[in-house]
VEXLOTOR-123072 format. One record per atom (N, C-alpha, C): residue number from 1; atom name; y, z, x. Coordinates in steps of 0.2 Angstrom, whole numbers, plus 5000, padded with zeros to 4 digits. Example, Ala and Ser with C-alpha at 12.3 -4.5 7.8 and 13.67 -1.06 7.14 Angstrom:
+-----+----+------+------+------+
:   k :  a :    v :    w :    u :
+-----+----+------+------+------+
:   1 :  N : 4972 : 5039 : 5066 :
:   1 : CA : 4978 : 5039 : 5062 :
:   1 :  C : 4984 : 5039 : 5066 :
:   2 :  N : 4989 : 5035 : 5064 :
:   2 : CA : 4995 : 5036 : 5068 :
:   2 :  C : 5000 : 5039 : 5064 :
+-----+----+------+------+------+
//
This chain:
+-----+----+------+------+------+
:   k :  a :    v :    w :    u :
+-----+----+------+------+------+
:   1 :  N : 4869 : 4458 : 4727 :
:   1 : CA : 4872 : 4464 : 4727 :
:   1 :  C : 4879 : 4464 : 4725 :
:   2 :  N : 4882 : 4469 : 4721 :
:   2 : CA : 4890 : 4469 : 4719 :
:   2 :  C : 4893 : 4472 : 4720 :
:   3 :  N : 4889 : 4475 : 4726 :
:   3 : CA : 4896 : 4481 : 4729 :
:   3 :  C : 4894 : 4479 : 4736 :
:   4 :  N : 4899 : 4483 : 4741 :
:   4 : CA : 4900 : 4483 : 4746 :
:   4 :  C : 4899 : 4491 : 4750 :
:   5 :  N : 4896 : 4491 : 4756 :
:   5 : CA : 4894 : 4498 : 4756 :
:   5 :  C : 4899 : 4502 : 4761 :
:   6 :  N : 4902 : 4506 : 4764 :
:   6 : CA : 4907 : 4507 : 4767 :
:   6 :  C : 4909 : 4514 : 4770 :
:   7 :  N : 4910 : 4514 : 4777 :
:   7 : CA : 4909 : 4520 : 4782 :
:   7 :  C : 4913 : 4525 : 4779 :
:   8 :  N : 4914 : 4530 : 4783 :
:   8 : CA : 4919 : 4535 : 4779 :
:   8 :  C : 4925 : 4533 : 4785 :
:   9 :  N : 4924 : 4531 : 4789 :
:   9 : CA : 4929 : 4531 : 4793 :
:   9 :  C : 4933 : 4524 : 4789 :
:  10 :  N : 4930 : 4518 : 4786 :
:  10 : CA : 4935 : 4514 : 4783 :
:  10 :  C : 4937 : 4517 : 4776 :
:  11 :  N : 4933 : 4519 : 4774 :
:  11 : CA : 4935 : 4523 : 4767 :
:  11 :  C : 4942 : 4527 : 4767 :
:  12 :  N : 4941 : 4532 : 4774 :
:  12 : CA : 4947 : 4536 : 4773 :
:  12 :  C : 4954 : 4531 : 4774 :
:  13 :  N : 4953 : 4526 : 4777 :
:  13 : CA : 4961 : 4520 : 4777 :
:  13 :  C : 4959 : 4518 : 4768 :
:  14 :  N : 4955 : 4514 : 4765 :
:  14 : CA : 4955 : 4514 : 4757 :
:  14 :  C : 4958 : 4518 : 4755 :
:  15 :  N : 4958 : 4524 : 4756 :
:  15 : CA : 4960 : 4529 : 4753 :
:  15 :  C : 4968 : 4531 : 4752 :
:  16 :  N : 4972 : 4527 : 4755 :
:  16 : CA : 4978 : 4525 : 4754 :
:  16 :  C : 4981 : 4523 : 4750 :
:  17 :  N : 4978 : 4517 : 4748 :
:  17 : CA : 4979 : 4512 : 4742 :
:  17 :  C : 4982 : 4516 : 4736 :
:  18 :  N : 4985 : 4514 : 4732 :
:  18 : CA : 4986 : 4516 : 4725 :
:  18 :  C : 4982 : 4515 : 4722 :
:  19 :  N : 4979 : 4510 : 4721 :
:  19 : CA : 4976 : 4509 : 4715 :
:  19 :  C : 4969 : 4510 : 4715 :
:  20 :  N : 4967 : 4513 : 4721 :
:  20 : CA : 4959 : 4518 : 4722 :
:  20 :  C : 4958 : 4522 : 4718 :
:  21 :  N : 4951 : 4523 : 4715 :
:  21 : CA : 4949 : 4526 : 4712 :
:  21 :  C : 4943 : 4529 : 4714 :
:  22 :  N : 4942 : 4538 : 4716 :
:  22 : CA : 4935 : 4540 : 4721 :
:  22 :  C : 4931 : 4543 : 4717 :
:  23 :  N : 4925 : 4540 : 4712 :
:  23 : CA : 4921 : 4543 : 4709 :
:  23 :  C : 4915 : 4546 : 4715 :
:  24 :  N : 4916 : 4554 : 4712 :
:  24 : CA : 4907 : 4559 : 4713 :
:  24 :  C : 4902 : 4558 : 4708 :
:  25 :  N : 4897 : 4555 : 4710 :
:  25 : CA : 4891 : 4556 : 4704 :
:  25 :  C : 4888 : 4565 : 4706 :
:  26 :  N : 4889 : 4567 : 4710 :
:  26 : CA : 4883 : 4571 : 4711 :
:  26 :  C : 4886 : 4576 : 4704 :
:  27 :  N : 4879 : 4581 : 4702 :
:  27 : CA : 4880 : 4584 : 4696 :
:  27 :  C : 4886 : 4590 : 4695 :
:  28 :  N : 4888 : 4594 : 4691 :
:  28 : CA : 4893 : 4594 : 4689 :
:  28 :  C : 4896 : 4600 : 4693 :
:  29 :  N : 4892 : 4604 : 4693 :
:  29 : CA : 4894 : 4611 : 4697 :
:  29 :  C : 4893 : 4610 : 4704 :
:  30 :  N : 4891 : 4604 : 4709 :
:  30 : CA : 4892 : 4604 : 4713 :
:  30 :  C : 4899 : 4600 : 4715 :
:  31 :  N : 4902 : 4595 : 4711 :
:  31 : CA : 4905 : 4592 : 4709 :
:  31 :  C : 4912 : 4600 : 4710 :
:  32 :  N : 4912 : 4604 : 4705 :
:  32 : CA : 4917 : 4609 : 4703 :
:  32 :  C : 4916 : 4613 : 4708 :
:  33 :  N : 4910 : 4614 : 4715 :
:  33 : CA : 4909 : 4618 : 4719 :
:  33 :  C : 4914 : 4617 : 4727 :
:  34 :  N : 4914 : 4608 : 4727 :
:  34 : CA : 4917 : 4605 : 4731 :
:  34 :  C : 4918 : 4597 : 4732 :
:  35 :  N : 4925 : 4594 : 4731 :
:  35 : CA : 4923 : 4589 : 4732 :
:  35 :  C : 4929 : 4584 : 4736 :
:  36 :  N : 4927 : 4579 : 4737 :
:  36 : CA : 4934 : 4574 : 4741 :
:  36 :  C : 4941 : 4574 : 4737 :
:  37 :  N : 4945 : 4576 : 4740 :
:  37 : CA : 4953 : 4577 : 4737 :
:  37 :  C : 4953 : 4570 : 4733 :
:  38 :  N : 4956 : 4574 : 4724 :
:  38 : CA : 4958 : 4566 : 4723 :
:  38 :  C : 4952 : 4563 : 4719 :
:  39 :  N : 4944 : 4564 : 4718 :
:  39 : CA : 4939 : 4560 : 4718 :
:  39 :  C : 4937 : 4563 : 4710 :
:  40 :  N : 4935 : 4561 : 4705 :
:  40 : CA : 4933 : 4562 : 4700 :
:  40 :  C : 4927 : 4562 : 4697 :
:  41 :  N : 4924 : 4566 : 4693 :
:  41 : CA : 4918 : 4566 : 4692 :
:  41 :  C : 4915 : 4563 : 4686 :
:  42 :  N : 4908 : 4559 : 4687 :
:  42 : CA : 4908 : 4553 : 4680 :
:  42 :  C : 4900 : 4553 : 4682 :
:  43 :  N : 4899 : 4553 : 4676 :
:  43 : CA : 4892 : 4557 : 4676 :
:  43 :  C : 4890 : 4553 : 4666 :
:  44 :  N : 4882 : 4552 : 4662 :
:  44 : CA : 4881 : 4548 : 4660 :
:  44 :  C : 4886 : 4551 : 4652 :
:  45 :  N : 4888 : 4557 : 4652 :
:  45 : CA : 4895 : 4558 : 4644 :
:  45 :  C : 4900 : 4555 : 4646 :
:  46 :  N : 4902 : 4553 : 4652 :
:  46 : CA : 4909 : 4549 : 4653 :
:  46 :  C : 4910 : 4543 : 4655 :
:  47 :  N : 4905 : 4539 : 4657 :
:  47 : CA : 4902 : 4533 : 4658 :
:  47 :  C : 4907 : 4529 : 4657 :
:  48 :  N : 4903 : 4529 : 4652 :
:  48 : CA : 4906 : 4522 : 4644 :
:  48 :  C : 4915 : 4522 : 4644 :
:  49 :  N : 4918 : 4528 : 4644 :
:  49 : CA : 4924 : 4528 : 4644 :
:  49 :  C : 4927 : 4525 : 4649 :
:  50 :  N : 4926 : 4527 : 4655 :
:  50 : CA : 4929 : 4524 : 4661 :
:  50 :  C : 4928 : 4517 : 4662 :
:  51 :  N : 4921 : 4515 : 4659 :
:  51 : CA : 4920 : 4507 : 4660 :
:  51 :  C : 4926 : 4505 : 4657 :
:  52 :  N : 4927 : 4507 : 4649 :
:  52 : CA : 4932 : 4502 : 4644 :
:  52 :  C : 4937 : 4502 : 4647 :
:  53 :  N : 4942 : 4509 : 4651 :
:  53 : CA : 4949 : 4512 : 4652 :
:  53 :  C : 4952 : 4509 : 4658 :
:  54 :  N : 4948 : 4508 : 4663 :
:  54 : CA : 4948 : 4505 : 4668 :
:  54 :  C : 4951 : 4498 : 4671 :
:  55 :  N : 4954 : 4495 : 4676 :
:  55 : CA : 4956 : 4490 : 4677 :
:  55 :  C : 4951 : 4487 : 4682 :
:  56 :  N : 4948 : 4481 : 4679 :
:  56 : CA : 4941 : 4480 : 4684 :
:  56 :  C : 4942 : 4477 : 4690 :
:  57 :  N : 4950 : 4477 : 4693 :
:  57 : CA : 4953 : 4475 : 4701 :
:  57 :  C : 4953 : 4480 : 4703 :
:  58 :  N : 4954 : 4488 : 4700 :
:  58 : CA : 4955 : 4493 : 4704 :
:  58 :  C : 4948 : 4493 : 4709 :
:  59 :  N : 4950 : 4498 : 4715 :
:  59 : CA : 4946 : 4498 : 4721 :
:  59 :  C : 4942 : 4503 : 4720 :
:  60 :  N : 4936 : 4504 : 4719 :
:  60 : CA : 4933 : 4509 : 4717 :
:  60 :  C : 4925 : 4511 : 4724 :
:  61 :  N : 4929 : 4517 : 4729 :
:  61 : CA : 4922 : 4521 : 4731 :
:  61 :  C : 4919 : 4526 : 4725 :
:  62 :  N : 4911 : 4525 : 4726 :
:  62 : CA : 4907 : 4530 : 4724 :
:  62 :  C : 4905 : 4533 : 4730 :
:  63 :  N : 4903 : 4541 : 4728 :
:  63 : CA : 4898 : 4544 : 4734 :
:  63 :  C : 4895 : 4548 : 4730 :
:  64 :  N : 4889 : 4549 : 4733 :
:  64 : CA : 4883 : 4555 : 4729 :
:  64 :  C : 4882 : 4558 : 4735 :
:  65 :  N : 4878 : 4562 : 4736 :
:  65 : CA : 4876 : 4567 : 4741 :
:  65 :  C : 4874 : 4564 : 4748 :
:  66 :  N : 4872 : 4559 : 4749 :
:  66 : CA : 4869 : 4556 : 4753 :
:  66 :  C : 4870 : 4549 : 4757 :
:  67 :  N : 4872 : 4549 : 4750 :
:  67 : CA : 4874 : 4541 : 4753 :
:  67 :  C : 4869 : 4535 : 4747 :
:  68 :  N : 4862 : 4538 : 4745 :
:  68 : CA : 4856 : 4533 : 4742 :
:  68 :  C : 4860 : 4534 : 4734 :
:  69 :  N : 4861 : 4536 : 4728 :
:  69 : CA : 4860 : 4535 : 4724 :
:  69 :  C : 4867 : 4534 : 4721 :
:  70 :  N : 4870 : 4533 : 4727 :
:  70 : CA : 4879 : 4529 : 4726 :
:  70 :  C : 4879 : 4523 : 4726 :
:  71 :  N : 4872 : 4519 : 4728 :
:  71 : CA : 4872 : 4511 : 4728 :
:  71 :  C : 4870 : 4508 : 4724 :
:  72 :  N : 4867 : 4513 : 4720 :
:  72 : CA : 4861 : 4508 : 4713 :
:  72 :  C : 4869 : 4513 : 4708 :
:  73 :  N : 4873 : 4516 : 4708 :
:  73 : CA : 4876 : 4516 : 4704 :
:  73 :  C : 4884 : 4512 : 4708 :
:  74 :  N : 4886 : 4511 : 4711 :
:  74 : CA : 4890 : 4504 : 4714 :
:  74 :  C : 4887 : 4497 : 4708 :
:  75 :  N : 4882 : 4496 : 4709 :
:  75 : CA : 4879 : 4491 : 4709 :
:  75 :  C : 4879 : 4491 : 4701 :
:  76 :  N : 4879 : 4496 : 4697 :
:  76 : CA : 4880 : 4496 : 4690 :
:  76 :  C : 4886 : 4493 : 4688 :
:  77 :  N : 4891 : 4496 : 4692 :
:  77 : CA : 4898 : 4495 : 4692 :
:  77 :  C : 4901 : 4489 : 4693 :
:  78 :  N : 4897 : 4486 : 4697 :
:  78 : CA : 4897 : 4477 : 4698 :
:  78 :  C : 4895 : 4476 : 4691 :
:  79 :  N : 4890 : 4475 : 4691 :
:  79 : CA : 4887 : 4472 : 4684 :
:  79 :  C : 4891 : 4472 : 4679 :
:  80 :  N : 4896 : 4476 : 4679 :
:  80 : CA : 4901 : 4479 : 4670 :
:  80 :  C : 4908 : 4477 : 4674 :
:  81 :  N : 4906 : 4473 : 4679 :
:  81 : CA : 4915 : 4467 : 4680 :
:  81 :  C : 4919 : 4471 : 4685 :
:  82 :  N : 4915 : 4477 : 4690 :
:  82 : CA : 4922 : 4480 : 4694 :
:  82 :  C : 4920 : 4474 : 4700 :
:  83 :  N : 4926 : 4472 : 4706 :
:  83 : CA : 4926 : 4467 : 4709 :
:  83 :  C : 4928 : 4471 : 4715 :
:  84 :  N : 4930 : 4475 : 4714 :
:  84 : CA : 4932 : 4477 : 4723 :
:  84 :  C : 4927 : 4485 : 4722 :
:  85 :  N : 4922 : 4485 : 4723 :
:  85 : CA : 4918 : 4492 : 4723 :
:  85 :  C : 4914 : 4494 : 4729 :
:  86 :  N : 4913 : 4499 : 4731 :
:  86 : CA : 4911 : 4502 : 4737 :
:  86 :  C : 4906 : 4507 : 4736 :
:  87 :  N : 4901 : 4507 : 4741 :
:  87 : CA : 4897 : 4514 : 4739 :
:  87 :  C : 4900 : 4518 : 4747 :
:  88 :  N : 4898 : 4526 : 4746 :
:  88 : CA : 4901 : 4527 : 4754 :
:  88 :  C : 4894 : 4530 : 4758 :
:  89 :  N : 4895 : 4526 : 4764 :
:  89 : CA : 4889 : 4527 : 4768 :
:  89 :  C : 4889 : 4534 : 4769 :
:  90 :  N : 4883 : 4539 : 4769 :
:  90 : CA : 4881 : 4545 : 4770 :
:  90 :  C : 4885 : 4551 : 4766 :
:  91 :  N : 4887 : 4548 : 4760 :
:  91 : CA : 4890 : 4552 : 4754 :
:  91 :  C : 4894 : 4557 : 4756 :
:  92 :  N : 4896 : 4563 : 4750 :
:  92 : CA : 4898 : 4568 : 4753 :
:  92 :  C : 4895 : 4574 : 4758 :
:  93 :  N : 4887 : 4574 : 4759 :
:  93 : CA : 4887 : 4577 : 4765 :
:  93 :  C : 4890 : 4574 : 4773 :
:  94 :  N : 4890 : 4567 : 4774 :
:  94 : CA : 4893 : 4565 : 4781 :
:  94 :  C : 4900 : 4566 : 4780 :
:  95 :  N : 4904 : 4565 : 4774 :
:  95 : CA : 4912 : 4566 : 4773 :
:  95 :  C : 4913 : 4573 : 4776 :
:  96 :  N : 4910 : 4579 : 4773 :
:  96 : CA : 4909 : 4585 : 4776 :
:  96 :  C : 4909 : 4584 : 4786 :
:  97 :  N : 4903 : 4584 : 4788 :
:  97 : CA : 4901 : 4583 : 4793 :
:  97 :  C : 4906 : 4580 : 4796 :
:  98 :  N : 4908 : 4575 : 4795 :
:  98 : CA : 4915 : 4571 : 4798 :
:  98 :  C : 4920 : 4576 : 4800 :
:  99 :  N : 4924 : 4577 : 4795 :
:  99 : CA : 4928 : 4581 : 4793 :
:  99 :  C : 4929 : 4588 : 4796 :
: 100 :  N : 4923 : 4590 : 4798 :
: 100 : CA : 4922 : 4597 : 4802 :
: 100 :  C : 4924 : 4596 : 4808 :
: 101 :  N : 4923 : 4592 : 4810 :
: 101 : CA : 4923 : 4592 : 4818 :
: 101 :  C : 4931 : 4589 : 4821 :
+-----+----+------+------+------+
//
């Protein structure tokens, strides 16, 4: 495995960092409907770009809806040389959930 999986309670100290980068995979209107302050959306027409532009020390959380389909994409992100990667446990629905109460 090439990423690390990662609670939102330590995500949100990552979150500090400068050199973090918060990719949403979820599709794109859900994406434009709501998303984590700061997080960017990368979806398969902007892939390839981000891979090249990218500095592969930077810190990189993924989240998807859930939490499941951010770790097979972590896990791609390892393979193409990122070193510090994270999926976030219970994706954007528990960020929400969190964050409500």
């Amino acid at each position: 495995m090439l990423f690390n999986r990662i609670s939102i309670t330590d995500a949100k100290d990552l979150l500090k960092k400068d050199d973090l980068i918060l990719i949403d995979i979820r599709d794109y209107n859900t994406f434009k409907n709501g998303h984590i302050k700061n997080a960017i959306h990368i979806e398969d027409l902007n892939i390839q770009n981000f891979l090249k532009e990218k500095d592969k020390n930077d810190t990189i959380i993924i989240y998807c809806y859930h939490g499941n389909s951010s770790q097979s994409v972590a896990n791609f992100f390892g393979h193409h040389g990122f070193k510090n990667v994270f999926s976030l446990d219970e994706g954007y629905e528990g960020w929400i959930n969190i964050n409500q109460t």
